[in-house]
N, C-alpha and C positions, 0 to 999 in steps of 0.2 A: 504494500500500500504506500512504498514512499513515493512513488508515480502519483502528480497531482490529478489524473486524468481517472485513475481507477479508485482512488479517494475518493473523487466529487461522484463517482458514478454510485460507489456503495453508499456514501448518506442520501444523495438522491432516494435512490432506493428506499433507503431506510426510513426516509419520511413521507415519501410518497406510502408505505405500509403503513405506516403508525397513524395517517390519516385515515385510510381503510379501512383499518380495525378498528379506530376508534367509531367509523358508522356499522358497520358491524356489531359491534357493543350494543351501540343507540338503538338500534332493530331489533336484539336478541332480546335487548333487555324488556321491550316493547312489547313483543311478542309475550314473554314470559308472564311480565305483568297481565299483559290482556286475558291470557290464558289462565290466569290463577283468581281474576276477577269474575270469568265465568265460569269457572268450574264446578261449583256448587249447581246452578241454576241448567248448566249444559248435562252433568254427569247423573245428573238425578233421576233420569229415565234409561239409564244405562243398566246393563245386567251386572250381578257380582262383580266377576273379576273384571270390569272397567272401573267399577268406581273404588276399587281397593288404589289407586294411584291417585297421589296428593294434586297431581297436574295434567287436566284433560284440555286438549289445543281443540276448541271449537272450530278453529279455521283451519283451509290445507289437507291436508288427508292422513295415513296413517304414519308416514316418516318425519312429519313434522316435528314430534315433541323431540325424538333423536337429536333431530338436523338442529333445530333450533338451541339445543342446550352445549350439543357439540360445537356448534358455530359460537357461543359464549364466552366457553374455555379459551377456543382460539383465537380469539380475539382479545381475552385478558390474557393471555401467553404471547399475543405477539403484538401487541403496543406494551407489553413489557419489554420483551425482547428489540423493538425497534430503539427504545427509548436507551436502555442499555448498549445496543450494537452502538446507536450514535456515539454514547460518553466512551464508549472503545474506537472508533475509528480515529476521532479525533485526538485521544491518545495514541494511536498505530505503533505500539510495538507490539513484539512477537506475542508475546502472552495473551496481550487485550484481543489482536485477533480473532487467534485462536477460540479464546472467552464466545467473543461476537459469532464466530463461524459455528460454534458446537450450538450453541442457542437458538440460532437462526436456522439450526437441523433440527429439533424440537419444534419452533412451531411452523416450522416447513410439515411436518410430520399431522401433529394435530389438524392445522389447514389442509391437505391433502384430505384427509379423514371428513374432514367437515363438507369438503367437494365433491367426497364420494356420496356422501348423505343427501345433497344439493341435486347431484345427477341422479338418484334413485328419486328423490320427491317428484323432479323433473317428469320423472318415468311414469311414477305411479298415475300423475292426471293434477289436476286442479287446484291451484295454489290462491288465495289473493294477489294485490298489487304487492302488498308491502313482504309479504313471503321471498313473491319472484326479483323484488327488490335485492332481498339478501342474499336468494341462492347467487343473482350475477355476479353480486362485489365479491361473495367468498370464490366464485369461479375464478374472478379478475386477479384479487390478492394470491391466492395459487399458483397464478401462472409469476406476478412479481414478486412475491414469497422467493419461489425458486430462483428467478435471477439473482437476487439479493445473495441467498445461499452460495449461488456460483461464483457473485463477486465477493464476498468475502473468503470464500472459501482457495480462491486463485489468490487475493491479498497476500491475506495469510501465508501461502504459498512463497509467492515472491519475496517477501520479509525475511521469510526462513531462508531462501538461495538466497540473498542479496545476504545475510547474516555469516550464512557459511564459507562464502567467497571471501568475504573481506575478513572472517577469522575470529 
C-alpha cells in the first residue's frame, strides 16, 4: 500500500462500503422493527409451530426473516470492518494491513451469505419495495465487499515484498 494509487483505491472502497452498510443497517433494522410491531396481530391466526417464533415478517415470503436478520449482522460486521480497514490503511504498515485484509475476509464472508439469502428470496416470488430495496444494495456491496478484499489483500501483499527487498 505504499503506492499512493492503491491506497486511494482501498479507502475508496472502504467508504464507498461503510456507506452501504450503513443503508443496509437503516433497512434491516426497518424491517425488523416493522416485523416485531406486527407480529402479534399477523401470527395470531397462525398454527402452533409458526407462532412459537418471537418474529413473524408479515411482508416478503418465507426467506425473508433469514435474509433480513443475516443482512443485519452484515452490515454491523462490515461498517465495522470499513471503519477499522480505514484507521488501518491510513496507518499502512504491514500489520495494520494484514489486520484490514483478514477482517474484510469476515465480512466479505457474512455478505456473501446474506447475497445468497437475497438471490433465494429473489427466487422464491414477491418481495415489497423496500425488501427489493435491500436485497440490490446487499447484491451491490458483494460485489464491492470483494474488490475491497482484493485490494487490500494485494496491499498487504506489496508491503510485505517491498518489506522483504529492502531487509
Amino acid at each position: 500500500m505504499a503506492s499512493g494509487a492503491s491506497r486511494s483505491a482501498s479507502l475508496l472502497l472502504l467508504i464507498l462500503n461503510m456507506l452501504l452498510y450503513f443503508i443496509i443497517i437503516v433497512i434491516a433494522s426497518w424491517a425488523i422493527n416493522h416485523a416485531i410491531l406486527r407480529t402479534k396481530m399477523a401470527a395470531s391466526v397462525l398454527s402452533i409451530p409458526a407462532r412459537i417464533f418471537p418474529i413473524f415478517f408479515p411482508m416478503g415470503n418465507m426467506a425473508t426473516g433469514f435474509f433480513v436478520v443475516i443482512s443485519l449482522l452484515a452490515g454491523i460486521v462490515g461498517i465495522t470492518t470499513s471503519l477499522t480497514g480505514i484507521q488501518n490503511v491510513m496507518v499502512s504498515n504491514a500489520a495494520n494491513l494484514h489486520a484490514a485484509a483478514s477482517s474484510s475476509l469476515t465480512s466479505l464472508a457474512l455478505t456473501l451469505l446474506a447475497m445468497g439469502l437475497a438471490c433465494k428470496e429473489i427466487d422464491i416470488g414477491w418481495t415489497d419495495a423496500n425488501l427489493r430495496t435491500l436485497e440490490v444494495i446487499t447484491i451491490v456491496v458483494s460485489a464491492t465487499q470483494l474488490l475491497c478484499t482484493g485490494a487490500l489483500h494485494a496491499g498487504a501483499e506489496e508491503v510485505e515484498t517491498r518489506r522483504r527487498i529492502l531487509g
